[in-house]
N, C-alpha and C positions, 0 to 999 in steps of 0.2 A: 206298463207302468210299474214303477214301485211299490214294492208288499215288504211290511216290514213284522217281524216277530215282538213277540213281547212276552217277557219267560216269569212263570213262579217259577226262581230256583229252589228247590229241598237244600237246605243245610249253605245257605249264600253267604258271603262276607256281608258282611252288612256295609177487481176495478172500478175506480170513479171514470167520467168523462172525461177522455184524455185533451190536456191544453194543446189547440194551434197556435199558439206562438210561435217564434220562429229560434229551434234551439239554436248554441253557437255556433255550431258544426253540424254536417249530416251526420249520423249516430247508427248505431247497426238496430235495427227493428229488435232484435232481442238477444239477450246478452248468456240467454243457457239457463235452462229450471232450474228453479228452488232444490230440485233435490239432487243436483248436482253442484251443491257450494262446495260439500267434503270433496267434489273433484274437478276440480280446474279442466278447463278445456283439454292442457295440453297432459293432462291424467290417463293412466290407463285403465278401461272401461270392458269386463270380460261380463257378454250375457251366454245364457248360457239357457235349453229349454232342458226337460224332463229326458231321458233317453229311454224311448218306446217299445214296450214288451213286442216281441214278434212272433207271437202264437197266435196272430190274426194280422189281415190287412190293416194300412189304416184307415182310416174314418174321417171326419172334420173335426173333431175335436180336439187330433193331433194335430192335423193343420194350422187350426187356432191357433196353440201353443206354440208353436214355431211364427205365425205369422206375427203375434204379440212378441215376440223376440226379435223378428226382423225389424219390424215396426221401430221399436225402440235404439236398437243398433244403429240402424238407420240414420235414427233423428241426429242421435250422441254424434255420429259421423258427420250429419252435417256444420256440427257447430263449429270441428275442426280440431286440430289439426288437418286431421284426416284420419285413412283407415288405417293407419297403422299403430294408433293407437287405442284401436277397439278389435275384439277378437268375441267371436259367436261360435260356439258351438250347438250342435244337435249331436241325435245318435239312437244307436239302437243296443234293448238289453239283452242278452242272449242266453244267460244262464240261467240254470233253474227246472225247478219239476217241472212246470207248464209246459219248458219246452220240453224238456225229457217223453215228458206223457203225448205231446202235440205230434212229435217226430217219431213215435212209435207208430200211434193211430195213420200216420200218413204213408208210412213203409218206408222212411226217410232217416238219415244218421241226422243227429241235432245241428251239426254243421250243415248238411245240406240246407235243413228247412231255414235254417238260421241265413244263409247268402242269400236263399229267395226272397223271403219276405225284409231284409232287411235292403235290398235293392229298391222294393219297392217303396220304401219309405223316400230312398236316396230320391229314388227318381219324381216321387212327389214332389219332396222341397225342390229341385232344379225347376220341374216345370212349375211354380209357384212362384218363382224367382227368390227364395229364401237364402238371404246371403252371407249363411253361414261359412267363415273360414274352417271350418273343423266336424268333418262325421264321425266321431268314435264308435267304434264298435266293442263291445266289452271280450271277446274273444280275441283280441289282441295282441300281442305279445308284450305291447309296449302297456297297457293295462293292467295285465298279470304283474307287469316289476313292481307298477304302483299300486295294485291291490295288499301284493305282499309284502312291499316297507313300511305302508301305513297300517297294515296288521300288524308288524313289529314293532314299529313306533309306541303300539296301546301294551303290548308284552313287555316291553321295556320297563314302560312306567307304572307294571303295577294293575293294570285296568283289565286284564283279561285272566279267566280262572275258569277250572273245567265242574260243571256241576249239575245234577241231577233236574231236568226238566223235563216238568208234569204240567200237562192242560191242554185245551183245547188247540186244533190247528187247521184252518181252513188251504184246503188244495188249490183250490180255484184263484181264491184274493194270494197264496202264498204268503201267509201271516200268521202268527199263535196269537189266538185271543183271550184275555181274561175274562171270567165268569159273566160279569157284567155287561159284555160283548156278547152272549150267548144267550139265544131265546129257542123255545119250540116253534116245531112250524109241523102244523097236521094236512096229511097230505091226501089227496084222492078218495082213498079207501081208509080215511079215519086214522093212519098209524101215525105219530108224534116223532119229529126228528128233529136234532140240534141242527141251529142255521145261525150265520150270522148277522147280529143287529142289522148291521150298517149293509150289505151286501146282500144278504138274502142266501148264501152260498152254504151249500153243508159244510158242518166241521165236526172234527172226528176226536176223542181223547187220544194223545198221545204221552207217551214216557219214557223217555230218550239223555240220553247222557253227554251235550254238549257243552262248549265252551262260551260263556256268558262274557258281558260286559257291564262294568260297575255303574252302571245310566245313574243310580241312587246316589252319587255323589254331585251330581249336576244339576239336581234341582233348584240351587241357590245362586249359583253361576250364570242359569238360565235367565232366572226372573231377574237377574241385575241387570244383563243385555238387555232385556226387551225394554227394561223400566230405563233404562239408560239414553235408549235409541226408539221414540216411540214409530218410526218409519220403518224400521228395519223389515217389518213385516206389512203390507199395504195391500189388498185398503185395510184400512182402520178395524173392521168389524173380525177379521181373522186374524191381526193381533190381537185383538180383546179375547179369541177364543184362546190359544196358542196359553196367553197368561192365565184362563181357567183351568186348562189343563193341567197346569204347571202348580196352580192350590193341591191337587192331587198329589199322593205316594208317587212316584217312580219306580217303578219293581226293573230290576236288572234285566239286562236282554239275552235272550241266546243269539250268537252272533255266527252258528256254524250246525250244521247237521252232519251225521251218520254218512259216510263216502257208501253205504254198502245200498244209504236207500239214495243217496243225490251224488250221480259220480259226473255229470254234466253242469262242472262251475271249474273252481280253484282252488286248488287243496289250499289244508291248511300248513303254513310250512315247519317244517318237522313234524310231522303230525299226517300222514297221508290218511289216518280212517277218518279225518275228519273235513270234511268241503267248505270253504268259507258262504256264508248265508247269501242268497241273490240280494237281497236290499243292500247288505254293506259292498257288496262287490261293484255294486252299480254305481252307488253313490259316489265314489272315489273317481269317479271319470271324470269328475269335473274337475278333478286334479292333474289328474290323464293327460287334459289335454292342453295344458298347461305348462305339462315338463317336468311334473314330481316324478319322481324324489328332486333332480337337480334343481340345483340354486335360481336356475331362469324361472319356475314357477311363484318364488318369491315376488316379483315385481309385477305379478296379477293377483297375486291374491293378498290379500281378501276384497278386493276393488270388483268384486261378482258381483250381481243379477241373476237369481235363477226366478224364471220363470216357471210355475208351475200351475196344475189342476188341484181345484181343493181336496180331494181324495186322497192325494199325498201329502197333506199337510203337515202334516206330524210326524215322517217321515222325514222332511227337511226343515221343520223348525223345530220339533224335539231333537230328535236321536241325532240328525246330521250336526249342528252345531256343539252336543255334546260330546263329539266322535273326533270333531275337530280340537276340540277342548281340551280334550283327553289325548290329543297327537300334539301339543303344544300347538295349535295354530285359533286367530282370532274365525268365528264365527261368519257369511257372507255378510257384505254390504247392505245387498237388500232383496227379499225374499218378497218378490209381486205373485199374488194367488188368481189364478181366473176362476167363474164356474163353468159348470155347465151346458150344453145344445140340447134342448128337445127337441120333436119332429112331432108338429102339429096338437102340443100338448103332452106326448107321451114320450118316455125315454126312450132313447135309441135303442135298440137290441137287436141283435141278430136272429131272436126267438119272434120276433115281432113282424121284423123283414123290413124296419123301417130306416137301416143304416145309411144313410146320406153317403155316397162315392163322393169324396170329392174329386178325382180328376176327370167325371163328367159333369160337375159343376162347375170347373175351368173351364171346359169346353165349349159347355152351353153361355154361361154368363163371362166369359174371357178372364183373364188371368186378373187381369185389376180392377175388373169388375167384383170376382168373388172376394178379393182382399179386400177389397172397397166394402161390400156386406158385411163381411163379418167383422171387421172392425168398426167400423160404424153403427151393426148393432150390439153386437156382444157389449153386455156390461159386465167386468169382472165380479161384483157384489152378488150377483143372482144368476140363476141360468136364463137361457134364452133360449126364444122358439122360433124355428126352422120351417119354414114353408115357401115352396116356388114362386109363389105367386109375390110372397112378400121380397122377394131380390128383386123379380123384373120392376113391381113399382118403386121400389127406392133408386135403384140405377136407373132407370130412365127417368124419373123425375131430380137427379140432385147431377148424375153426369151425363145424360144425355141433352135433355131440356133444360134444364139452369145454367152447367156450365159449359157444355158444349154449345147450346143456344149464344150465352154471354160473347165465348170467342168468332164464332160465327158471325152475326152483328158487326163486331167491333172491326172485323180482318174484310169484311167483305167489299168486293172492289165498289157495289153502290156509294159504299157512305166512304171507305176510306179506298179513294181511286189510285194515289199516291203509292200504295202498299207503304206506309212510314210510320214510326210511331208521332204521330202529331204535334207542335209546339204549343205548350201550357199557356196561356195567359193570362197573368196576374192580377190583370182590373175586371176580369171576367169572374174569375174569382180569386174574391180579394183577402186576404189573410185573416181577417177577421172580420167575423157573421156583424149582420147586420149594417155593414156597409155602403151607401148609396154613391151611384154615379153613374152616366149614360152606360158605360159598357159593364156594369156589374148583370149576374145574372144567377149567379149563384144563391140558392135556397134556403133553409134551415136546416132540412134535409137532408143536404148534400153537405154541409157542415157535420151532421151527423153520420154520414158513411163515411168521411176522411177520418174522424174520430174513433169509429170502430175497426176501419181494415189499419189505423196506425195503432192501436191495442192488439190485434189480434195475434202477431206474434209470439207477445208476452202471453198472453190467452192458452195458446195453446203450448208453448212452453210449462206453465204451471200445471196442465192438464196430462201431461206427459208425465212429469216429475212426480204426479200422485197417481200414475196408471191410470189415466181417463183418455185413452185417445177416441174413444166414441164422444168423449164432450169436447173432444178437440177438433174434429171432423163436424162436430155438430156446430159449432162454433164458425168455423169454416163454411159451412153450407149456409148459416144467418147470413154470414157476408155477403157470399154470394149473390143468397136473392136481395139482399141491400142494392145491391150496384143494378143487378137486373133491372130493380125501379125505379136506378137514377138513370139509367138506361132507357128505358120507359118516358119518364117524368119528361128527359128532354129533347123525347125523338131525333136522336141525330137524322134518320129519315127524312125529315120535314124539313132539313136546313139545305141552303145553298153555299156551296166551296168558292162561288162565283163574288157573293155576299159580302162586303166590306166589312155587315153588321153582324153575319152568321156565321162568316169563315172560323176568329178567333175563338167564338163559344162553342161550336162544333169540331174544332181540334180542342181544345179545355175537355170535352166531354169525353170525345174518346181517348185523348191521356192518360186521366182520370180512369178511367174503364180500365184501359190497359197496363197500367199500374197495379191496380187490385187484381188481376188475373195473374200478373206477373208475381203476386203474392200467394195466393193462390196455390199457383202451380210450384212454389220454391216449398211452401208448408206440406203440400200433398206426396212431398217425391216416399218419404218413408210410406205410405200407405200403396199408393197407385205409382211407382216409380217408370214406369211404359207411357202410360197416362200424363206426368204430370214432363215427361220427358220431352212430347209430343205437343203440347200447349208451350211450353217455354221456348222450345225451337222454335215454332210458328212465329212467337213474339222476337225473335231474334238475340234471346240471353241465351250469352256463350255460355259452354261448361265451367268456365273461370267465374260464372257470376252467379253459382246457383245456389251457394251456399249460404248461411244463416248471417254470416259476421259482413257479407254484402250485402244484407237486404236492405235498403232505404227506399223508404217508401215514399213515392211523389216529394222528391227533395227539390222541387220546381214548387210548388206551395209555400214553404220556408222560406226563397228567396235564393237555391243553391243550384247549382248545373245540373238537371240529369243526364246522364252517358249515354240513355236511349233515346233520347229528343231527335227526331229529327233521323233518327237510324231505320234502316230496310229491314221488313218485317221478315220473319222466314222465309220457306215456301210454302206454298200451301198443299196439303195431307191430307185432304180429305175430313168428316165428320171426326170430329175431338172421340164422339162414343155414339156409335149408333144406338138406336132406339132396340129395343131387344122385343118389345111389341108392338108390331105395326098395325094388327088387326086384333090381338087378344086372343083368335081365334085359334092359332098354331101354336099356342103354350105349349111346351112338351116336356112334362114331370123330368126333373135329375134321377136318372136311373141308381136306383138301391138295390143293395146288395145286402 
């Protein structure tokens, strides 16, 4: 992760219940979130995660952070054009003391340790299915050009100046902290040593002679963005911090150390005693991989997304935005924060021995199984807690049992012998609730499940647009067991195909069904894309049909053709999601490391 300095310089410059009516036309189920008005479908949309220190494997928490990125990329892709007007990056940071110090202790040059463990990352996101166009690597070549024009960019204008820094400065986080940041910590045997607040990490005083940046002219620039744009930072509660920060001083930053103590980064140019700082060096990859310096970076930025952990906060809603500020460029789009995983109440650590692998948690709980978890529980506002036991009952009750149940049912040669998707019938259910006639059969109920899978798009669109895809997926899974009780409610089981009386309500019912799965599975593809790939096959939606600007939902209700009436269902695939407990008895813990 990103550690970023913070310098005293000596002697410094100064929904309602949706209507069944029957609209004029089928309409697309939803037309793109609220928080994509500033960009039109056919917009360019660059998300982008944190790029992850490689002085350790990773963990799930890096996961997260890329799968919150895929996630969203994802959706934006559904809505269209297509992918070529979305571009994702990941990546890994490679510069820096950490690794300098990590690659010594290993008997390794920093480039070695830097290929291994940055492989490892690669090969996480692949096997994740994370479907980043872009791994940057800050070791680069193409990197370096743009580390070193946007350091000249701040030269030019004035914003960089060589000056005497004095203060604290943690090894471990790679950051200078002000006093305020620095507490004692007494240790074992009673002796008293500076550590830091927020980390706990020793810091040492230091006084060194680097090249600052004027941060103290941005503190008014800053709060006008935020107060300008109250989304720009989401959720809500870390822009509100971001703007307390901002009441504060700003002290200027050192933006470069001593080549003699940090020779493993990027010099500085013209200037070789001095190494450009790991935070600024990193930060600029998001420019990287875009095409700065050249002109084609223009036409993505500033249309960003960076997702990040709230530890870096301040790192990309302070210092990055004023860095851009200070380079003549606007500020990102918009800066989504996640927190958090614990493991069974306590923080992850390596000292602990409690670090979740996640690519034995793929293994154990399958690829969109674990995406399915963690998106569905993580809430970005607060951290979240991590236990085994808690995946296998959420995945076997929401996709093994509800919606693999649901498909199962509805496909099975008992009730549907045809393999077809069934024809609707209108006086079966009749457009509007409370309707009487021999063949009506239609409930209050089932009025009330058309009403919410015909919201639900919209639903999780907004849910998106304000980084809630756990309320989006949650939202999704209410449906779900919606339909399971209409399911229920009118046993297609118990009817005869034979039936003059049962035929048309037992094709209505599973229409009806297969409709809302077919929804379903088009809203699920960003989260579970294997998963929601394999359900919409089944149902027999082509690859032409799976996108957002096609969704209409039971346009046989309304009075309009559906395209899948009457069409051969997939083939059939076996269980949608096995059960992952069959007896409880074989739980076997995600091996930690």
């Amino acid at each position: 992760m990103l550690r970023l300095p913070v310098s005293r310089s000596l002697g410094r410059a100064p929904a309602g219940r949706a209507s069944l009516r029957a609209p004029p036309r089928p309409r697309p189920a939803s037309s793109g979130p609220p928080g994509a008005r500033d960009q039109a479908p056919g917009a360019h949309a660059y998300f982008t995660t944190p790029i992850f220190y490689v002085n350790a494997a990773p963990h799930v928490g890096h996961l997260y952070s890329a799968l919150l990125a895929d996630a969203l990329c994802r959706y934006r892709r559904l809505r269209g054009p297509g992918a070529a007007a979305t571009r994702f990056s990941t990546g890994t940071d490679e510069h820096g003391l950490k690794i300098q110090q990590a690659a010594a202790a290993a008997g390794l040059a920093p480039a070695e340790l830097c290929d291994r463990v940055s492989a490892q990352f690669r090969q996480l996101f692949r096997d994740a299915g994370i479907s980043s166009t872009d791994f940057v690597r800050t070791t680069e070549a193409r990197h370096r050009t743009a580390v070193q024009h946007f350091w000249g960019a701040l030269r030019a204008r004035g914003l960089l100046y060589k000056g005497l820094y004095e203060g604290w400065y943690c090894a471990s986080d790679e950051c200078f902290l002000p006093e305020t940041k620095v507490t004692r910590h007494r240790g074992p045997a009673g002796e008293s040593s500076p550590v830091s607040v927020e980390s706990g990490h020793p810091v040492s005083w230091t006084k060194e002679e680097n090249y600052l940046f004027r941060l103290s002219r941005f503190r008014e620039p800053l709060q006008r963005w935020l107060r300008d744009d109250p989304q720009a930072i989401t959720p809500e509660p870390f822009h509100r911090t971001v703007l307390q920060w901002l009441e504060e001083e700003l002290p200027d930053l050192s933006v470069s150390r001593r080549s003699s103590h940090l020779h493993w980064g990027i010099r500085v140019p013209g200037d070789d005693s001095q190494t450009i700082y790991v935070w600024l060096d990193a930060l600029v990859n998001y420019l990287t991989v875009i095409g700065y310096p050249d002109a084609e970076f223009e036409s993505w930025w500033p249309s960003t997304s960076h997702i990040i952990g709230k530890d870096i906060l301040k790192f990309h809603a302070v210092y990055w935005p004023a860095l851009l500020l200070g380079a003549g460029m606007n500020p990102p789009h918009r800066i989504y924060v996640h927190s958090h995983w614990t493991v069974c109440g306590q923080k992850m650590s390596k000292s602990l021995g409690n670090v979740v692998d996640p690519r034995t948690c793929l293994d154990r709980y399958t690829v969109d199984g674990f995406r399915y978890f963690l998106l569905r529980q993580g809430v970005p506002n607060w951290d979240c807690d991590y236990y085994d036991e808690k995946v296998v009952k959420l995945l076997d009750s929401e996709l093994a049992d509800a919606l693999g149940g649901l498909l199962n049912r509805c496909t099975a040669n008992r009730i549907n012998p045809s393999g077809t998707y069934p024809a609707f019938c209108s006086t079966c259910f009749p457009r509007e609730p409370g309707l009487v006639g021999p063949s009506a059969r239609a409930q209050a109920d089932d009025y009330a499940l058309v009403s919410a899978v015909a919201t639900l798009p919209k639903q999780v669109a907004d849910h998106y647009a304000n980084f809630q895809i756990y309320k989006a997926l949650e939202a999704v899974s209410s449906c779900v067991r919606q339909t399971n009780g209409f399911v229920q409610r009118h046993a297609p089981w118990k009817l005869n195909w034979e039936s003059p009386v049962d035929a048309p309500w037992l094709g209505t019912v599973l229409h009806v069904a297969l409709e809302c799965l077919r929804v379903f599975g088009t809203l699920l593809q960003p989260v579970t894309p294997s998963l929601a790939d394999k359900l919409l096959s089944r149902l027999g939606v082509s690859a032409t049909e799976r996108g957002l600007e096609e969704l209409y939902f039971l346009p046989r209700f309304y009075g309009h053709t559906c395209p899948f009436e009457g069409r051969r269902l997939g083939p059939e695939s076996g269980l949608l999601f096995p059960r992952l407990d069959q007896s409880r008895a074989w739980l076997v813990k995600a091996h930690r490391t």
